[in-house]
N, C-alpha and C positions, 0 to 999 in steps of 0.2 A: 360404349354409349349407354350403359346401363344405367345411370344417374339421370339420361336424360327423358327415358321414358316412366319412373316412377310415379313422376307428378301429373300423367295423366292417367284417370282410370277409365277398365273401359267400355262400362257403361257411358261415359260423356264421349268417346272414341263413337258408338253406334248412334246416341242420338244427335252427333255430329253427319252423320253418311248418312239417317232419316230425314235429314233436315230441320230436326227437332232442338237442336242446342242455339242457347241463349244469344244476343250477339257478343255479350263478355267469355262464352265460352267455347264462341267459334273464333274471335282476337286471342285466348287462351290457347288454341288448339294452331291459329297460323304462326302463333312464336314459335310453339314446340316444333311445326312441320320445317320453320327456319333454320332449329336450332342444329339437325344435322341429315345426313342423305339417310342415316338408318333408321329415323323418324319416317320418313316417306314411305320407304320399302315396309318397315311394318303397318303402314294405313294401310298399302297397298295389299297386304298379304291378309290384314282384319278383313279388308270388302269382299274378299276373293272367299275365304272361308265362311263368313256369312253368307254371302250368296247363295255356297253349298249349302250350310244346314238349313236354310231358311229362314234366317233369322233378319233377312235383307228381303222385305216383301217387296219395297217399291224401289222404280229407278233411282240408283245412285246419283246423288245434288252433285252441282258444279263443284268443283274441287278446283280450285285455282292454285294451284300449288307452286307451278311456274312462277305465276305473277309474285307469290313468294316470295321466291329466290331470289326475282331478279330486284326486288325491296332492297335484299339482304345484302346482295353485290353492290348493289348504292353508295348505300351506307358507308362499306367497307372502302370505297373509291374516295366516298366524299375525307376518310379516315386520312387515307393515306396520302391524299394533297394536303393535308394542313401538315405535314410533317418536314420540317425546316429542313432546309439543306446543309445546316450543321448537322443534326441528326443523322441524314441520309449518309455524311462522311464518315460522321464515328461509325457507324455501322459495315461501311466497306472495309475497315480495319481485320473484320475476323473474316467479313465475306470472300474476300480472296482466296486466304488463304484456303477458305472451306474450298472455294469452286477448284482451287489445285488438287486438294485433297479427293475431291471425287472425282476427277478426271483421270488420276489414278486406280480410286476404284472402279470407275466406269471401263478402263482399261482391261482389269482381272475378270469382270466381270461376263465380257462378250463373248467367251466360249461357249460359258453356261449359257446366255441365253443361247446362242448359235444350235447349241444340241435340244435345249427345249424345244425350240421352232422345230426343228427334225422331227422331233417327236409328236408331233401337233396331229391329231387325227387324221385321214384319210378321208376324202370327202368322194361320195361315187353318183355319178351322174347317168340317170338314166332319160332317152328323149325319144321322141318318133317324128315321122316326115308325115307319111301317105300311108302310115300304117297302127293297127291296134297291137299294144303289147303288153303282154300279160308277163313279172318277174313275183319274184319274193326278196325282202326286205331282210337284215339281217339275223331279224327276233323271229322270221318264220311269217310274218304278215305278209298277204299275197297281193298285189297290187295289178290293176288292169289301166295300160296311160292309155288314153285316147290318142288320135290323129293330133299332131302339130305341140306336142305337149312336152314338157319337161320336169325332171325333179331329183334334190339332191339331196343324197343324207349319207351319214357316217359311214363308216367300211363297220364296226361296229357300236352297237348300241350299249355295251357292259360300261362303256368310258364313262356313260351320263346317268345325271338320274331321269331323263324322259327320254322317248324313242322321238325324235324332232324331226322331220321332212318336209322339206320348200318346194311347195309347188307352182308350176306357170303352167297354166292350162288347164285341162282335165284329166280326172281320175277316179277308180271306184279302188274302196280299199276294204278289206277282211283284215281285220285286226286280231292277233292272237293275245288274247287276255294274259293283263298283269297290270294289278293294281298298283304295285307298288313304284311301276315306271309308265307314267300314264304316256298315250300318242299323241301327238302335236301335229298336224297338216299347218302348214304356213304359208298362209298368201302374201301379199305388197297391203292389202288393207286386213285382213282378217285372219284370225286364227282359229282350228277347231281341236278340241280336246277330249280324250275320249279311254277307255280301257280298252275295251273291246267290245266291237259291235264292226258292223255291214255298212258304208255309208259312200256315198259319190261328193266331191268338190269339185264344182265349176267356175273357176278363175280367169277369164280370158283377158288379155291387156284391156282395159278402157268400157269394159264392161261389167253390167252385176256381178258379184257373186254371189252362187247358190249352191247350198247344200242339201243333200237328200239323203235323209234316214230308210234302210232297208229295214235294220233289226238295231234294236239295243238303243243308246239314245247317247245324244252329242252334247257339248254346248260348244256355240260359236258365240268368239268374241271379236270386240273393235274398238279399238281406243280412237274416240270422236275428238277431233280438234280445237272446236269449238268449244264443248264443254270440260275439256281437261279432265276425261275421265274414261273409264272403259265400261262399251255395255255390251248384256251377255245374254243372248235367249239359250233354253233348251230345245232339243229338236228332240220328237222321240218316231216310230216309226212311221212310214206315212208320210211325213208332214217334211215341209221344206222351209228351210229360211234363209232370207237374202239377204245381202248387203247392198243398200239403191246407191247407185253412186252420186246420182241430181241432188236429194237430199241427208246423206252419209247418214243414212240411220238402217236399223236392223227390222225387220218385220219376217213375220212367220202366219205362212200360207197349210192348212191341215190337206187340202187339194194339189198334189204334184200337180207337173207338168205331166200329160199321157207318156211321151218318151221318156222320159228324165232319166232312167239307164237304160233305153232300150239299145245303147250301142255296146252294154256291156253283154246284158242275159235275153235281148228280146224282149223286155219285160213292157206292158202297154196299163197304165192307167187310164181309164174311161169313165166319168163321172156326169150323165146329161151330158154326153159329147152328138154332137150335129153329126150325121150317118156319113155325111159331105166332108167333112173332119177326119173323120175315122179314116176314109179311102184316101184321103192326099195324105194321111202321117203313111198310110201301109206303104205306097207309091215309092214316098223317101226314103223308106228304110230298106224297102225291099227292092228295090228298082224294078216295079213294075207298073201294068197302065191299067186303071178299072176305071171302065165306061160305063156310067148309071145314070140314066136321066134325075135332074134336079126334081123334078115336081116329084117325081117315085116316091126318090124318099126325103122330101123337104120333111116330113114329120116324125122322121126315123132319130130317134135319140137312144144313144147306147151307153149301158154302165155294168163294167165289170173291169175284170184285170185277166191280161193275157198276161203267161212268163213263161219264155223258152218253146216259143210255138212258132212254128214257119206260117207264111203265109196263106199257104193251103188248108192248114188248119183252120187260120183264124177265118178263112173267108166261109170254110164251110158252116162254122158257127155264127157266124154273123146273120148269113142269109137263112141259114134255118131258123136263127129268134124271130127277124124278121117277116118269113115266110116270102123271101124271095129265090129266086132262082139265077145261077150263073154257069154261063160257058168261059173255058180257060182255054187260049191259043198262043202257045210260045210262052211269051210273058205277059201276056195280057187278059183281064177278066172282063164278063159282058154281064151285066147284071137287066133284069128284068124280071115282071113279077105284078105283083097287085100294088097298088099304090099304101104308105103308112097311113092308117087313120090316128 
């Protein structure tokens, strides 16, 4: 199909996906996208490398590409009803004989595929009930599923050119770098892509998903229905980004959630979090009970980052920034003290 991309160059290809081309040479460019699937595949592959270098500042325009096609299958329908039923006879003359002809080769041919499908990768399924589990991946990447979670990927990754795993649920993942076979996390709406970096995906059936940067930096994608086209933020550490399901679009928050892996490392983000906050996430995660009067510390607002710290840590840091004071009995904390000004 080399012939058929010649006639576009592509600079009119970019100020086609700015938005910026003519309407004679956006009608220019929906021939070309007609004219075959490998036309498609390389818009697809121009947006995506732009993207990367930056040469794609703003969101990518509607792309109708669909609507396209389905012009093109028209066309071809309206083609083949004006074609006379004399026609349609001479023509079963050779078609016969061909359909015998390949029912023989259809016949030679079912072993090979038979041993192909044999050979077809290994798919390995890892899941949990009521429990957290930590494995490694075939490339060496260590993975942590949460409760109630699943995910499947190759028995090896040498077969492909990316390391690809379908996720349902949640997971935090440590990716062992290699540029040259980038990582793929795969949800039902989203995809995230990455070398290597630190990062958590929260997939739940029928709710957001949300991705959290530890170290290194991602980009999550989603191909919107609406607009027939795929959009892409970068995450970099810190910072999370969702997919809303009410309005299927992508947004990026630089403020996690305070837990956001604290079921991997403990880790606690606090940013102006209400003192009353802080003590119901500890409660959840730690299964314990701290009794503080509301008025104490209604003025009490905390901002730092706990990681990999028990509760007894974090409480004796709490109330010392504070300047309050707690007794601990079994599993439960008594706070008292001077009121926050």
């Amino acid at each position: 199909m080399n012939h058929e991309t010649k006639h576009i160059d592509e600079s009119l290809l970019l100020r086609f996906l700015l938005g910026e081309a003519t309407p004679e040479e956006t009608t220019q460019i929906e021939q070309w996208l007609e004219a075959s699937h490998e036309n498609r595949k390389l818009l697809d592959q121009y947006e995506h490398l732009w993207l990367e270098t930056g040469r794609l500042q703003t969101t990518p325009i509607k792309v109708d590409i669909d609507a396209a096609w389905i012009r093109l299958e028209d066309r071809i329908e309206t083609y083949e009803t004006k074609e006379s039923r004399k026609t349609l006879l001479h023509k079963l003359r050779w078609v016969i004989p061909a359909i015998s002809a390949a029912a023989v080769l259809l016949f030679l041919l079912i072993p090979r595929w038979l041993a192909e499908d044999q050979a077809s990768p290994v798919l390995l399924v890892t899941q949990t009930s009521e429990t957290i589990k930590n494995s490694t991946l075939p490339d060496g990447s260590i993975i942590t599923l949460n409760e109630n979670s699943s995910l499947q990927y190759p028995q090896k990754f040498s077969d492909f050119t990316e390391r690809r795993i379908k996720l349902k649920g949640e997971v935090f993942v440590k990716v062992v770098p290699d540029k040259t076979k980038p990582f793929i996390v795969e949800t039902d709406e989203v995809w995230v892509e990455v070398t290597g970096t630190e990062f958590s995906v929260n997939a739940r059936p029928g709710e957001d998903i949300e991705v959290f940067v530890k170290e290194g930096e991602v980009c999550m994608n989603h191909f919107n229905d609406i607009k027939k086209d795929t959009l892409s933020i970068r995450i970099k550490p810190g910072e999370t980004g969702k997919w809303l399901q009410k309005t299927d679009r992508l947004i990026k928050n630089k403020i996690p959630r305070p837990a956001v892996i604290a079921w991997v490392d403990h880790t606690f983000y606090f940013s102006d979090t209400p003192l009353m906050e802080v003590f119901a996430l500890l409660e959840q995660h730690f299964q314990v009970k701290i009794d503080a009067d509301p008025v104490l510390i209604k003025n009490c607002r905390l901002t730092t980052t706990f990681e990999n710290q028990n509760c007894e840590e974090i409480m004796e840091i709490v109330t010392t920034t504070f300047k309050l004071n707690y007794t601990k009995q079994g599993n439960s904390y008594k706070i008292d003290g001077d009121e926050c000004s």
